[in-house]
Structures are given as C-alpha cells and as structure tokens.
GUDO-725273 format. One record per residue (C-alpha): residue number from 1; y, z, x; residue in three letters; chain. Coordinates in nm, 3 decimals. Layout:
NODE     k         Y         Z         X     r   c
NODE   NUM         Y         Z         X   Ala   A
...
end
This chain:
NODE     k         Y         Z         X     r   c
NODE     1    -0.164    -7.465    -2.737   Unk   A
NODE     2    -0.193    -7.266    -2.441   Unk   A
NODE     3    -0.172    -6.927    -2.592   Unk   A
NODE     4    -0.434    -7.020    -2.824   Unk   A
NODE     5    -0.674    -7.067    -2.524   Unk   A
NODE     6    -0.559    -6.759    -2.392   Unk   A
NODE     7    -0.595    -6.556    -2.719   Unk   A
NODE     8    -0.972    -6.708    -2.779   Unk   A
NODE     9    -1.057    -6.616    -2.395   Unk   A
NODE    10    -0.932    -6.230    -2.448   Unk   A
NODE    11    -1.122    -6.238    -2.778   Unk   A
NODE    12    -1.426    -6.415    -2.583   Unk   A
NODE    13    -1.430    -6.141    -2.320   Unk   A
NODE    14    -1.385    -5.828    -2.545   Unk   A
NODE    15    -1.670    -5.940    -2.750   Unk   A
NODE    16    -1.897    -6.025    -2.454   Unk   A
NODE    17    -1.797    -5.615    -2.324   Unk   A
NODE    18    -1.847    -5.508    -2.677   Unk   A
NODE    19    -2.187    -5.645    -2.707   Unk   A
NODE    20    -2.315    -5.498    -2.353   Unk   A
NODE    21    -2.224    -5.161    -2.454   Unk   A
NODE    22    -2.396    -5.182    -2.763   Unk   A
NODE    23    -2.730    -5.333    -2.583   Unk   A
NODE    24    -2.706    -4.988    -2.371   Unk   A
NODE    25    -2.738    -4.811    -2.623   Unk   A
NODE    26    -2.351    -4.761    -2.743   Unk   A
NODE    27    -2.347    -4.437    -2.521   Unk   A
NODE    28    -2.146    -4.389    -2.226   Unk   A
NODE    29    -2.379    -4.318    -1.891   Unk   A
NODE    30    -2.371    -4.017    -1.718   Unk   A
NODE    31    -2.221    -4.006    -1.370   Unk   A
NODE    32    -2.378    -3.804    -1.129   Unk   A
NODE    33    -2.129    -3.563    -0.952   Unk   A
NODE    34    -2.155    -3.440    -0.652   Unk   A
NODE    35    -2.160    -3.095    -0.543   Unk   A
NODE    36    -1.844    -2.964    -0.358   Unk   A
NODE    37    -1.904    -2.634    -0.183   Unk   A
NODE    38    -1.682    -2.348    -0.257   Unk   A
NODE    39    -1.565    -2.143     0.056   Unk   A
NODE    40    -1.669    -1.790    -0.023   Unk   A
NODE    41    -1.441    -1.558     0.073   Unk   A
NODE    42    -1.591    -1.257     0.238   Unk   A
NODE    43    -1.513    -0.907     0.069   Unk   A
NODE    44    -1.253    -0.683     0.287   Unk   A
NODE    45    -1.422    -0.432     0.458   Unk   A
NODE    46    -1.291    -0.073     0.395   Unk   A
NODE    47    -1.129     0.132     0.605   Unk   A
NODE    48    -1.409     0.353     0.825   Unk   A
NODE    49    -1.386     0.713     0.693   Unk   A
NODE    50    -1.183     0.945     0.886   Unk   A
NODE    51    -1.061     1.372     0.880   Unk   A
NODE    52    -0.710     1.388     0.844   Unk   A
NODE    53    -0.521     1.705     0.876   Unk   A
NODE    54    -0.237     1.821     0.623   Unk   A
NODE    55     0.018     2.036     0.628   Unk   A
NODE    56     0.076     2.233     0.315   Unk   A
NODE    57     0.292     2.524     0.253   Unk   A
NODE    58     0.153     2.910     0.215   Unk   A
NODE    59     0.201     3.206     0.095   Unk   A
NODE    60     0.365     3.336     0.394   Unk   A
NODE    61     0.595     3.074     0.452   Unk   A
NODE    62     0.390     2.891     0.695   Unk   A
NODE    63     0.264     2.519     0.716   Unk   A
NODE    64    -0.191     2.574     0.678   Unk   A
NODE    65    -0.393     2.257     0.794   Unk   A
NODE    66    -0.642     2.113     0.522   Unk   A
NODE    67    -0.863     1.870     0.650   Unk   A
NODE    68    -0.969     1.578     0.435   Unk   A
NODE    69    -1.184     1.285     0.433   Unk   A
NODE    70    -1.020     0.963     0.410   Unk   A
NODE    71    -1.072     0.593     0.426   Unk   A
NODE    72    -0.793     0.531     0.767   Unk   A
NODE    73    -0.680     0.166     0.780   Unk   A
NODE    74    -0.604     0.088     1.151   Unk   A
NODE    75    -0.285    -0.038     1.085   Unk   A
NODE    76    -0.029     0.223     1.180   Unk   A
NODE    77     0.224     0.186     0.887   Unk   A
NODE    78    -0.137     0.161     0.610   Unk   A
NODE    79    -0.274     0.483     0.803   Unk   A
NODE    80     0.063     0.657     0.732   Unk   A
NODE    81     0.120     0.521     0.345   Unk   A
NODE    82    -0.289     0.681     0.331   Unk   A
NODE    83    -0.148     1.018     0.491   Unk   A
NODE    84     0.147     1.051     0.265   Unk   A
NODE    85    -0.075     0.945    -0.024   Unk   A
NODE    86    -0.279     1.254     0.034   Unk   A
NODE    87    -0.036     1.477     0.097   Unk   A
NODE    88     0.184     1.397    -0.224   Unk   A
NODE    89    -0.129     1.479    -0.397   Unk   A
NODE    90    -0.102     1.855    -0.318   Unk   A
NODE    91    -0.338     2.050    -0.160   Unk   A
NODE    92    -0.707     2.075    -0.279   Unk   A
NODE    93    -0.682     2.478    -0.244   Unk   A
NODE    94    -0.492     2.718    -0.496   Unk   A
NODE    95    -0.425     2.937    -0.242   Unk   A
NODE    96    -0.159     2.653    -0.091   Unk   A
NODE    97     0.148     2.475    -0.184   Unk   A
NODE    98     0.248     2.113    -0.189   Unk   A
NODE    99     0.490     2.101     0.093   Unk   A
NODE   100     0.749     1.830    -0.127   Unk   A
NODE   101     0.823     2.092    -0.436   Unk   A
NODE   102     0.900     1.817    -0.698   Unk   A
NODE   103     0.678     1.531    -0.812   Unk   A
NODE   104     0.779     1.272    -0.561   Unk   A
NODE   105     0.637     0.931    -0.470   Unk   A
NODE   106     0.662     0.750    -0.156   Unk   A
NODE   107     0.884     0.420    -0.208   Unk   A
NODE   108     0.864     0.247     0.177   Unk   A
NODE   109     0.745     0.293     0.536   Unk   A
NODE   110     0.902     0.101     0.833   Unk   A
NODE   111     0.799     0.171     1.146   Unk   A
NODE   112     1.019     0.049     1.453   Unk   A
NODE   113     0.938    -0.107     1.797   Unk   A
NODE   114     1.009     0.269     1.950   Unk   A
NODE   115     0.746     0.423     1.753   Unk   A
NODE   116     0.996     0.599     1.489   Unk   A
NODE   117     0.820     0.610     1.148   Unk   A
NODE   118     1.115     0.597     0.827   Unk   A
NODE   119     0.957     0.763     0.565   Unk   A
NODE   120     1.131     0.697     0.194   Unk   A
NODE   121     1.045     0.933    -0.066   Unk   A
NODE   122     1.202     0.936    -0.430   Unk   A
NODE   123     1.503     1.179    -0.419   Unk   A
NODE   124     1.445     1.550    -0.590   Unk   A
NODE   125     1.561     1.533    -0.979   Unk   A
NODE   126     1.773     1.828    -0.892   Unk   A
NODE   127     1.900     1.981    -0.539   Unk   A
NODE   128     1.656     2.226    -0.352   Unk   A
NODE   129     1.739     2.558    -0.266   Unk   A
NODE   130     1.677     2.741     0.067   Unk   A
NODE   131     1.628     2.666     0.435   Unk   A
NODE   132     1.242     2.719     0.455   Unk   A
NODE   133     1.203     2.460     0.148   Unk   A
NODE   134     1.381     2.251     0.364   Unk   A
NODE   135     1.207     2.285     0.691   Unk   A
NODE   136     0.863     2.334     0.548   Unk   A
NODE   137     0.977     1.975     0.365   Unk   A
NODE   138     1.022     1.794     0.655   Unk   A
NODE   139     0.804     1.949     0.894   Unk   A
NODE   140     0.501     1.936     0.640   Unk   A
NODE   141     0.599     1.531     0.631   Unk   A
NODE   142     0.645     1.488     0.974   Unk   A
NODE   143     0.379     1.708     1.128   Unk   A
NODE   144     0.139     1.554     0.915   Unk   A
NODE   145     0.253     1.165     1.051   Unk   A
NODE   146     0.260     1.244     1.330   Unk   A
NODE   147    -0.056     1.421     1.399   Unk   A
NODE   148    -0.267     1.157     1.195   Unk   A
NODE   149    -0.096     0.848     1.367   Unk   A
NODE   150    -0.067     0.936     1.750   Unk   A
NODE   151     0.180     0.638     1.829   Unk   A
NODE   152     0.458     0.798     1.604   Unk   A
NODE   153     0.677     0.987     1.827   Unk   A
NODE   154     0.919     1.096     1.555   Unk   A
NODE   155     0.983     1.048     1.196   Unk   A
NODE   156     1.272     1.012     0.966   Unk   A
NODE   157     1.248     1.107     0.636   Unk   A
NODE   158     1.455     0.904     0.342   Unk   A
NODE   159     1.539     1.014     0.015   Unk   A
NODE   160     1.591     0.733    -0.270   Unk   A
NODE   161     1.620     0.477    -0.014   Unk   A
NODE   162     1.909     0.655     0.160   Unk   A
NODE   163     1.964     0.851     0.458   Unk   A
NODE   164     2.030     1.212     0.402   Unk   A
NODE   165     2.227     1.469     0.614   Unk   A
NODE   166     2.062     1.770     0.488   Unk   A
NODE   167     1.891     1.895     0.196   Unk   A
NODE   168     2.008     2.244     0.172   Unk   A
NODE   169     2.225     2.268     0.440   Unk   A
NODE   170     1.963     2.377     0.752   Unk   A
NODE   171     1.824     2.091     0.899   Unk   A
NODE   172     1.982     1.787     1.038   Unk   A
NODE   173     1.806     1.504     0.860   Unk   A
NODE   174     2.029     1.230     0.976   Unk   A
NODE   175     1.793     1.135     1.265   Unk   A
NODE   176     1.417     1.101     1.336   Unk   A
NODE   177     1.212     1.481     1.416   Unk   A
NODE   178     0.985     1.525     1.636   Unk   A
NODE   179     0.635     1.720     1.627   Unk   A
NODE   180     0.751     2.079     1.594   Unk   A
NODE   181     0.471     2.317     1.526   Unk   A
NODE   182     0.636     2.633     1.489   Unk   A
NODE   183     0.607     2.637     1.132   Unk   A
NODE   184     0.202     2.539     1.151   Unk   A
NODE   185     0.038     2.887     1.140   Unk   A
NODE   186    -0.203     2.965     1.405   Unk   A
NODE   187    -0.585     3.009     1.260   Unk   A
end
C-alpha cells in the first residue's frame, strides 16, 4: 500500500506544478542576464616608418644604394625579415639589378647571442655562374643587413636550409661576412 501513497503524492505534486505554470501564463519567464565585459584587445601598433638603404646590382658591376620607406619593427630579427623582404623584391629603378638573380624567397632568420645574423634563402633552381654574381650575391645580402640593423656584426647566408661552401667557386660562404663595401659604388 505504500507505493500507492507514493504514486498519488508524485501525481499530487506534478499536478499542483502543472497548474502554477499554467496560472502564469504557460510561458517560461525571462531571466535577466547579466552583462559580462569583454576585454578589448588593443590593435598592434605598426612599425614607425623608416629609410632603409639597399644594395642592388648595376650596370657596371657595382652594388648602388636605393633608399626606401619602410615600416621597421624594432625587433632585430623582424627589422631584418623587413630588409630582405624589400630587397627580394628587386629594385624600384630599371636602371638596377636585383642583387639574388633567381626568384628566391627567404625561408628563416636566426640571429645569435654574438650578433651573427643566418640568413636562409631558397637555393638557385640551377647553379650560378661567375665570381661577381657571387660576390655581388652576398655582399648585396649582407651589406644591406648589416647597414639597416647596426647590432649585426656579420652575416651568414644559407641556401635551402643548408650551409654552402661557395656558389661559384670565389667566395668562402662557409662562415659569417662582414660589412665589406668595396663593391658599394661611391656616389
């Protein structure tokens, strides 16, 4: 007899709910929710503008400054990702040269706690011919590094994630270079 009671007192109590929801009008109320700020996140602020110089290659064999106007990240290893940017671009004047002769793209930049800069750039579909393609190569690369980010003291250049010896045979690419302006032609 027990469950019976039960079983009437459920029944009781699901009537008694079913008949207070109806008297309020068989909606559910609203519930007020309250607001939870969101935490804005401020926009970056770019990079201040800044003149870079690059070296590109002319006519007479000689590395020519072009000056540019660049956003120039603070960060040393942004400012020189920004300068090889640019200068894999080409030069903005017909009358120069791109100082990497195949369509290249830079793959990494490490820079180390002596102030080396290890530059990787994809490696040329085919090899390159001639010592001044090879010296205006690296010196357009490192001249320009080194001159835009003045606590680089030397820079080694990668190809396809590897260290090379030489590219044609002239220039001892197994170790970082340092600023050599020989090849930058005097105005």
């Amino acid at each position: 007899m027990n469950w019976r009671v039960a079983l009437i007192a459920v029944a009781a109590v699901a009537a008694v709910a079913l008949l207070v929801w109806l008297l309020q009008g068989g909606t559910p109320r609203s519930v007020q929710l309250e607001a939870i700020p969101v935490e804005v996140i401020p926009t970056p602020t770019p990079a201040p503008e800044q003149r870079i110089i690059l070296l590109f290659t002319g006519a007479d064999g000689m590395l020519h400054p072009e000056l540019r106007s660049v956003p120039l990240p603070e960060e040393v290893h942004e400012r020189i990702h920004t300068v090889m940017r640019e200068l894999l671009a080409g030069p903005g004047s017909t009358k120069l040269a791109p100082v990497v002769p195949y369509q290249a793209s830079l793959e990494a930049v490490f820079v180390d706690q002596n102030g080396n800069a290890f530059v990787d750039l994809t490696a040329p579909p085919e090899p390159l011919a001639g010592s001044s393609t090879e010296l205006l190569l690296a010196y357009g690369v490192v001249d320009s590094i080194i001159l835009n980010c003045p606590e680089i003291s030397a820079v080694q250049i990668l190809f396809g994630g590897h260290e090379v010896a030489t590219l044609t045979g002239h220039l001892d690419l197994s170790k970082p270079l340092v600023l050599n302006k020989r090849f930058i032609a005097q105005s």
